[in-house]
C-alpha positions, 0 to 999 in steps of 0.5 A, spaced: 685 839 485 680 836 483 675 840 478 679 837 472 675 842 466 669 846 464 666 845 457 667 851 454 662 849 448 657 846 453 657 852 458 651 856 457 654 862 462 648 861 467 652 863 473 650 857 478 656 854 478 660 860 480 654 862 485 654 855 488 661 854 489 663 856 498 670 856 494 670 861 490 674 857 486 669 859 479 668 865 476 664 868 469 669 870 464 668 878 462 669 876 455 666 870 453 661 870 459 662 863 461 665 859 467 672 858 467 677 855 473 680 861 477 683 858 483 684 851 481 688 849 489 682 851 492 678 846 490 674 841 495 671 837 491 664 838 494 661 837 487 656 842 486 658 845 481 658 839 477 651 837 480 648 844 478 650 844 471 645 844 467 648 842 460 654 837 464 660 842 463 664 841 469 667 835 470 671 833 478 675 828 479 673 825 486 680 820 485 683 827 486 680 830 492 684 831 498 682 830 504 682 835 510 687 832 515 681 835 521 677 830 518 681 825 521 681 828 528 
């Protein structure tokens, strides 16, 4: 599960993080209009959700990535 946290305070709710992600793993809260994790398992660590951020509010781990058995062959 590499995306480790979205900075609450940091977020500004701009929706690129959720716009971006071929997951689905981010989505924007109703009540604060900021980006939370939803599916958490989900992520493959393609980082573009911590690139587009703007305000630096997500942070991935690429020590925790997994790497698709297929990419092997």
């Amino acid at each position: 599960m590499p995306i480790e946290s979205i900075n609450a305070e940091l977020c500004t709710g701009c929706g690129l993080c959720e716009k971006n992600c071929s997951m689905d793993v981010i989505r924007m809260d109703a009540t604060s209009g900021k980006a939370v994790i939803k599916y958490k398992k989900d992520c493959m660590a393609c980082f573009l959700c911590e690139v587009d951020c703007p305000t630096k509010a997500i942070d991935v781990s690429f020590d925790k990535g997994v790497i698709p058995v297929s990419a092997f062959g």
